[in-house]
C-alpha positions, 0 to 999 in steps of 0.5 A, a space after each residue: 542463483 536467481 530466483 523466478 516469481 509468478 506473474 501473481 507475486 509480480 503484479 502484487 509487488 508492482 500494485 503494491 509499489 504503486 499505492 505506496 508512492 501515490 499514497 506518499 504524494 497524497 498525505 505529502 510523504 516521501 516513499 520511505 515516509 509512507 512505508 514506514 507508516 503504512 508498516 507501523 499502522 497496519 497499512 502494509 498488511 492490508 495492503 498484502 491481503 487485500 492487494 487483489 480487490 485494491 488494485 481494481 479501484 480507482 487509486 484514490 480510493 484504495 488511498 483512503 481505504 488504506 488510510 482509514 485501515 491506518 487511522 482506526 490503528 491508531 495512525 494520525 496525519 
């Protein structure tokens, strides 16, 4: 049985995809690598609220946005 998403939930999940692979290439991770730490430090959940408003940026600040998100949570790279 296949399942249809909304163009809304396509396009997050494209966004989302995205930031993570730019974000590994930034701190110089492998996809799994990032998302790993993105999960453990809170970078996914942001990433899942505020996807809308991130993926007007440039992705080099949605990069450090999220970053920073992750630092104050404890993350360190």
């Amino acid at each position: 049985m296949a399942t249809i998403i909304d163009k809304e939930m396509s396009d997050k999940i494209n966004f989302m995809t995205f930031i993570i692979t730019k974000f590994a290439r930034a701190y110089k991770m492998n996809s799994q690598q990032a998302y790993l730490y993105l999960k453990k430090y809170g970078g996914i959940d942001y990433l899942d609220e505020c996807w809308w408003a991130l993926h007007t940026d440039n992705p080099y600040w949605a990069i450090r946005d999220i970053y920073k998100v992750c630092l104050s949570n404890g993350g360190m790279r």
